[in-house]
C-alpha positions in Angstrom: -189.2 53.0 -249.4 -188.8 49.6 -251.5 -190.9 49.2 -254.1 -192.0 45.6 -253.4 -193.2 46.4 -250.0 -196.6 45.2 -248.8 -196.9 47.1 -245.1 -195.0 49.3 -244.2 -195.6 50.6 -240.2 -193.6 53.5 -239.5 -192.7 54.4 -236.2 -195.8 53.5 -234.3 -196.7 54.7 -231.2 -199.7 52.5 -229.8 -202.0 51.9 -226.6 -204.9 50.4 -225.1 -205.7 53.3 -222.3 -204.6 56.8 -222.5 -201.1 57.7 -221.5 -199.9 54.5 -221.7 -198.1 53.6 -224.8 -197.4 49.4 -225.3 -195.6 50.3 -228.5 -193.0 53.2 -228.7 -191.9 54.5 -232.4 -192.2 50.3 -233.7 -191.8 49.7 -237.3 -191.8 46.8 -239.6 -191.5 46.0 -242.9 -192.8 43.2 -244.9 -192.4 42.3 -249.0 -194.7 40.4 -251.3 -194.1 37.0 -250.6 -192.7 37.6 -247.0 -193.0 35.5 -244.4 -191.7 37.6 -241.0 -191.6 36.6 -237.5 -191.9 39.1 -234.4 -190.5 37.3 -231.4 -189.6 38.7 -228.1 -190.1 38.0 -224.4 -193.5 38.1 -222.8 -195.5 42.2 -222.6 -192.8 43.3 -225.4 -195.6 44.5 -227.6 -196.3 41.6 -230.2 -199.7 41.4 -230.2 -200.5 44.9 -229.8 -198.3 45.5 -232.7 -200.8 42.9 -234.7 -203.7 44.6 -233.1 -202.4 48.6 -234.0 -201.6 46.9 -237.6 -205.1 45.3 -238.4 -207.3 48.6 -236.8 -208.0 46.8 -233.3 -206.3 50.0 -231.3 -205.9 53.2 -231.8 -202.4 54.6 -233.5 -201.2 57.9 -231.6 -198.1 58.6 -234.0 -196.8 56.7 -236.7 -198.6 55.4 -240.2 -199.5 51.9 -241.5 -199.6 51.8 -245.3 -200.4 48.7 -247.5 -199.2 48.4 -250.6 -198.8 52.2 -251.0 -202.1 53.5 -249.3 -201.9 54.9 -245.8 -204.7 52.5 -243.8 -203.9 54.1 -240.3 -207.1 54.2 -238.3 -209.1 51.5 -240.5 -211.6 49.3 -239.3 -211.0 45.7 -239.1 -213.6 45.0 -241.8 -212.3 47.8 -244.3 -208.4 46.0 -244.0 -210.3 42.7 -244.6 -211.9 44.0 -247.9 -208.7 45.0 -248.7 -206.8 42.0 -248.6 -205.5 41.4 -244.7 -206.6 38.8 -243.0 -206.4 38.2 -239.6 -206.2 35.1 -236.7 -206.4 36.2 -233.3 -204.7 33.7 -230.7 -208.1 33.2 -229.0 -211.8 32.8 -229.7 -211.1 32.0 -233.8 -213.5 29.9 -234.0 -217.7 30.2 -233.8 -217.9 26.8 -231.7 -221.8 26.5 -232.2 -221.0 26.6 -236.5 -220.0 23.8 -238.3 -216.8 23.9 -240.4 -218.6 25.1 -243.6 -220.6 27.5 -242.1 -216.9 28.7 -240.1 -215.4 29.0 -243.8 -218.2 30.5 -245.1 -218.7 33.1 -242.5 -214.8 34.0 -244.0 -216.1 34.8 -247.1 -219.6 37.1 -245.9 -218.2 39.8 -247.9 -217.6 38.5 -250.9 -220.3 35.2 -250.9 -219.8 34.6 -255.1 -216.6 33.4 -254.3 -217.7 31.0 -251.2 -217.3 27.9 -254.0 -213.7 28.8 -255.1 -212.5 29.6 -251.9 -214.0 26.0 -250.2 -211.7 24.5 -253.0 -208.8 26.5 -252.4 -208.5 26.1 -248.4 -210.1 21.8 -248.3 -206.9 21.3 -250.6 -204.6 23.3 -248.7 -206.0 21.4 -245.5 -208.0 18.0 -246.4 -209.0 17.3 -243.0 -211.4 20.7 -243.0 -213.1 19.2 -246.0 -213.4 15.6 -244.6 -215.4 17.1 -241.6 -217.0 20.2 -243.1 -220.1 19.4 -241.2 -219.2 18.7 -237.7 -219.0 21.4 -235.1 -216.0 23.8 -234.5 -216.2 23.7 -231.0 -215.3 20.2 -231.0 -212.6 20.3 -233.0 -209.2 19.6 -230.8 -207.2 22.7 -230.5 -204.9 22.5 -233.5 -207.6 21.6 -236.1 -209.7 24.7 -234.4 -206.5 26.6 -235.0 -206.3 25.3 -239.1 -209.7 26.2 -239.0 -209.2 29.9 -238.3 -206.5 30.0 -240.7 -208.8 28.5 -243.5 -211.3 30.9 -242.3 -208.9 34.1 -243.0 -208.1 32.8 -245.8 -211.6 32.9 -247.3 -211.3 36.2 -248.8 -208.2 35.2 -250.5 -206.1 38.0 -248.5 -202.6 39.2 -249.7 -201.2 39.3 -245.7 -201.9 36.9 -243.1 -201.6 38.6 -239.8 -201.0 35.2 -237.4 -201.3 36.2 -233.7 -199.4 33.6 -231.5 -200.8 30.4 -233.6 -198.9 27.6 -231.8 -200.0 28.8 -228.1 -201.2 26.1 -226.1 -200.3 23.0 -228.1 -198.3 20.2 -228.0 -195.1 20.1 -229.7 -196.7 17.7 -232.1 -199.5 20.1 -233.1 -197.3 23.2 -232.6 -195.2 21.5 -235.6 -198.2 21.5 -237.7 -199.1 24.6 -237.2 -195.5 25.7 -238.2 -195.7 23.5 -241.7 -198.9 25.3 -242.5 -198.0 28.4 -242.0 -195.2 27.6 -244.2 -197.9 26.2 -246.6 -199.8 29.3 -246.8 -196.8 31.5 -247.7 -195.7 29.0 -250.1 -199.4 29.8 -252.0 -198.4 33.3 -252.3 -199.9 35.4 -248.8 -197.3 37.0 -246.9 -197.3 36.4 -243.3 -196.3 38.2 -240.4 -196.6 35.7 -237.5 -196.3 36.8 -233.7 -194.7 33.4 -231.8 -193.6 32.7 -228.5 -191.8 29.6 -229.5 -188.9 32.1 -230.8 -186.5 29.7 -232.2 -189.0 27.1 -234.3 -190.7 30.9 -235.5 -186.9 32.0 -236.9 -186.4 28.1 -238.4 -189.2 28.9 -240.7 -189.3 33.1 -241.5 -187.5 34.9 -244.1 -186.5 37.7 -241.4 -187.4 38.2 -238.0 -188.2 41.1 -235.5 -187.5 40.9 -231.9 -189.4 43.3 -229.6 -188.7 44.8 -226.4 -190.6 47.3 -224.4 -192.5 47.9 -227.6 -189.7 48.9 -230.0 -187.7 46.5 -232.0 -184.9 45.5 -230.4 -182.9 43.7 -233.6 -184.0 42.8 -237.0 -182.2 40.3 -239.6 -183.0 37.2 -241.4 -184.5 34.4 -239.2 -181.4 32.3 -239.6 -178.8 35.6 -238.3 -181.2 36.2 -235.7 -180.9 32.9 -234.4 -177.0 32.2 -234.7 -176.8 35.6 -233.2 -174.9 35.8 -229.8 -176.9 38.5 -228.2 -180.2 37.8 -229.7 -179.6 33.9 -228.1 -178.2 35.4 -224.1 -181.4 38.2 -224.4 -184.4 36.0 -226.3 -183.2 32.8 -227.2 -182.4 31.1 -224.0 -185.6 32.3 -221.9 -188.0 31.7 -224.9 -186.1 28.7 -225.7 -186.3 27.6 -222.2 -190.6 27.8 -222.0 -190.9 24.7 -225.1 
């Protein structure tokens, strides 16, 4: 196993009922620094994968480890404290909360470093600190999804685990959501970003996973995977196809 390796999820075997496995024997890799997409055509696995990775479902057979420690079977809350953070692609937000108390309800387990942490995401994204009092829920949908990515990024994590993060915007929004993302690596946190929008998703990761029937199908850098002939007549053209 390489020594610069942040996750490593070895042949995972995942579910939400019993008997029936979503993932089958799915592994991934990501580095320090990484950013890596998973891509791959609708009920392939993606999310679960996220979900198996950050202690949302149970893990049959296989391991997670991060950075060397086996987390398999942690809660969400124990990963968190670790240093994985975590955006779901719905419900992100606590609508009701403004965006300061959204950001600070990031940091509830460590609240000494609320302060720092304000200053580290309002420069990364101005616009949460312009309006750090109004209410999340209404925000438009891609400043509600920069919020959730501030939010995780609170507890100043090592991973960002980005659950379909452009779903349901426009192109103009999904774009943004893209350059952030690219932000946030560029800080330092490794990403692994789930993304139906395939092609944009390869454009900006350093190597990419496509899924099918819950096992990876290929895996190369983002920029092979997306000059490569069967990757584009399998994925490509129908993902392509839906933006």
């Amino acid at each position: 196993m390489r020594d610069d390796l942040l996750i490593h999820v070895d042949n995972v075997t995942a579910g939400y009922i019993p008997g029936v496995d979503i993932l089958n024997s799915c592994s991934l890799e990501l580095a320090d620094g990484e950013l890596v997409g998973i891509i791959g055509p609708n009920g392939a696995g993606k999310s679960t994968l996220l979900k198996a990775l950050f202690g949302l479902i149970n893990i049959r057979i296989g391991t997670v480890s991060y950075r060397g420690e086996d987390i398999t079977g942690m809660t969400a809350h124990e990963l968190v404290s670790r240093g994985i953070g975590y955006v779901p692609q719905n419900n992100n937000v606590f609508p009701s909360l403004t965006i300061g108390e959204n950001l600070e309800m990031g940091v509830f387990l460590k609240p000494k470093t609320y302060k720092d942490r304000l200053e580290f995401v309002t420069d990364m994204f101005p616009r949460l600190g312009e309006r750090i009092g109004q209410r999340a829920g209404s925000l438009s949908g891609g400043e509600r999804q920069m919020l959730a990515m501030g939010r995780a990024l609170m507890m100043d994590p090592g991973v960002l685990l980005l659950d379909e993060p452009s779903a349901g915007l426009s192109p103009m929004l999904q774009d943004q959501v893209f350059v952030n993302t690219k932000k946030i690596n560029s800080s330092g946190v490794a990403v692994v970003m789930v993304e139906q929008n395939a092609s944009r998703c390869l454009q900006i990761c350093d190597r990419g996973y496509v899924l099918d029937q819950g096992t990876n199908a290929y895996t190369d850098t983002g920029r092979n995977l997306l000059t490569d002939p069967k990757v584009i007549e399998l994925y490509l053209g129908t993902l392509t196809q839906a933006h």
